[in-house]
N, C-alpha and C positions, 0 to 999 in steps of 0.2 A: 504494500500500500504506500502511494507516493503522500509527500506533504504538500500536492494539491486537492488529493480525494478527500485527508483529512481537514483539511480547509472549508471543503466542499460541505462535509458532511456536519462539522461544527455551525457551519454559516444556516444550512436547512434546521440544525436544532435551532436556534438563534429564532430563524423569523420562528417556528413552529410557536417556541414559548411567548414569542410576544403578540404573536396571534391568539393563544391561549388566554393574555391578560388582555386584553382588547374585548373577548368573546366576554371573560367575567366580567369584569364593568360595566360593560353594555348588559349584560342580566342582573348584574347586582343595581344597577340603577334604575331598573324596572319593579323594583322589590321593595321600594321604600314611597310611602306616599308624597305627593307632589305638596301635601300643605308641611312636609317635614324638612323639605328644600327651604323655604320660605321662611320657615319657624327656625333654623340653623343659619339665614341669611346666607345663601349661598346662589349659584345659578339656579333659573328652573329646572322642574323638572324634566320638562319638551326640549329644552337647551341640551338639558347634559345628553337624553336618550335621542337626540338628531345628532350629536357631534360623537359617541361612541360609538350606535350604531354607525353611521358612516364609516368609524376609522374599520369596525370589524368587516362593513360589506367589503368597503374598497381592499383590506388585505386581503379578502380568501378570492375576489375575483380579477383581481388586480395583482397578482403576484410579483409583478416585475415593475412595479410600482416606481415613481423617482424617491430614492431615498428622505429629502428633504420632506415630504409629505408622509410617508411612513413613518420618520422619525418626530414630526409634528403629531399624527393620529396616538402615536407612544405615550406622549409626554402627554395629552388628554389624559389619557389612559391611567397614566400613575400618578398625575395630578389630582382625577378623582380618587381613585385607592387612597393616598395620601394627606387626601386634605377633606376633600367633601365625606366617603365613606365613615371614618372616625365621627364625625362632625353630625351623622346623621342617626348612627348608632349608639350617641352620646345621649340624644334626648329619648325620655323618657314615652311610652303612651299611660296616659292616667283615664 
Protein backbone atom coordinates (compact mmCIF):
# COMPACT_ATOMS: atom_id res chain seq x y z
CA UNK A 1 0.00 0.00 0.00
CA UNK A 2 1.50 3.23 -1.29
CA UNK A 3 1.20 6.60 0.93
CA UNK A 4 -1.10 7.86 -1.75
CA UNK A 5 -3.80 5.04 -1.14
CA UNK A 6 -3.37 5.87 2.50
CA UNK A 7 -3.88 9.55 1.95
CA UNK A 8 -6.74 8.44 -0.18
CA UNK A 9 -8.39 6.60 2.23
CA UNK A 10 -7.68 8.98 5.51
CA UNK A 11 -9.19 11.90 3.21
CA UNK A 12 -12.66 9.41 2.58
CA UNK A 13 -12.65 8.94 6.49
CA UNK A 14 -12.22 12.79 6.95
CA UNK A 15 -15.38 13.90 4.78
CA UNK A 16 -17.25 10.49 5.98
CA UNK A 17 -17.04 11.83 9.73
CA UNK A 18 -17.93 15.27 8.89
CA UNK A 19 -20.79 14.36 6.84
CA UNK A 20 -21.75 12.27 9.81
CA UNK A 21 -21.71 15.63 12.09
CA UNK A 22 -23.53 17.70 9.57
CA UNK A 23 -26.31 14.77 9.37
CA UNK A 24 -26.44 15.05 13.53
CA UNK A 25 -27.16 18.73 13.62
CA UNK A 26 -29.34 18.86 11.18
CA UNK A 27 -31.45 16.18 13.38
CA UNK A 28 -30.52 17.29 16.53
CA UNK A 29 -31.88 20.61 15.44
CA UNK A 30 -35.02 19.36 14.57
CA UNK A 31 -35.50 17.94 18.13
CA UNK A 32 -35.71 20.91 20.06
CA UNK A 33 -38.77 23.33 19.88
CA UNK A 34 -38.54 26.41 17.97
CA UNK A 35 -39.84 28.69 21.14
CA UNK A 36 -36.43 27.04 22.90
CA UNK A 37 -34.31 28.81 20.11
CA UNK A 38 -35.84 32.06 21.05
CA UNK A 39 -36.04 31.58 24.82
CA UNK A 40 -31.81 30.77 24.66
CA UNK A 41 -31.70 33.95 22.31
CA UNK A 42 -30.15 32.26 19.62
CA UNK A 43 -30.91 31.83 15.63
CA UNK A 44 -34.39 30.44 14.79
CA UNK A 45 -35.23 27.71 14.52
CA UNK A 46 -36.17 27.60 10.33
CA UNK A 47 -32.59 29.53 10.34
CA UNK A 48 -30.55 26.84 11.95
CA UNK A 49 -32.66 23.69 10.15
CA UNK A 50 -32.21 25.66 6.28
CA UNK A 51 -28.50 26.29 6.95
CA UNK A 52 -27.60 22.41 8.38
CA UNK A 53 -29.94 20.91 6.33
CA UNK A 54 -28.22 22.47 3.26
CA UNK A 55 -24.71 21.95 4.57
CA UNK A 56 -25.96 17.95 4.99
CA UNK A 57 -27.86 17.96 1.22
CA UNK A 58 -25.10 19.72 -0.49
CA UNK A 59 -22.33 17.05 1.18
CA UNK A 60 -23.95 13.72 0.39
CA UNK A 61 -24.94 15.08 -3.30
CA UNK A 62 -22.25 17.38 -3.92
CA UNK A 63 -19.29 15.38 -3.03
CA UNK A 64 -16.76 17.17 -4.98
CA UNK A 65 -17.83 20.19 -3.42
CA UNK A 66 -15.39 23.54 -3.48
CA UNK A 67 -13.65 23.16 -0.22
CA UNK A 68 -14.27 26.77 0.99
CA UNK A 69 -18.17 25.85 1.13
CA UNK A 70 -17.76 22.44 2.68
CA UNK A 71 -15.44 24.00 5.19
CA UNK A 72 -18.11 26.85 5.76
CA UNK A 73 -21.38 24.06 5.98
CA UNK A 74 -18.57 22.48 8.87
CA UNK A 75 -18.20 25.32 10.83
CA UNK A 76 -22.31 25.72 10.90
CA UNK A 77 -22.12 22.43 11.90
CA UNK A 78 -19.83 22.80 15.02
CA UNK A 79 -20.80 26.02 15.76
CA UNK A 80 -24.35 24.77 16.57
CA UNK A 81 -22.92 21.48 18.49
CA UNK A 82 -20.80 24.01 20.33
CA UNK A 83 -22.70 26.84 21.03
CA UNK A 84 -26.51 26.61 20.30
CA UNK A 85 -26.94 22.71 21.28
CA UNK A 86 -25.58 23.36 25.18
CA UNK A 87 -27.49 26.56 25.16
CA UNK A 88 -30.70 24.64 24.27
CA UNK A 89 -30.38 21.79 26.58
CA UNK A 90 -29.49 24.00 29.28
CA UNK A 91 -33.03 25.27 29.61
CA UNK A 92 -35.39 23.67 31.50
CA UNK A 93 -39.38 22.48 30.32
CA UNK A 94 -41.55 23.28 33.49
Amino acid sequence: MSVFEIEGWLTLLVVFVLLAVKIFAFVNCLLFPAEAYEAAGKLTKPAWAIILGLGALISVLAAGMPFLISLAFTIAALVYLADVRPALSGLRRR
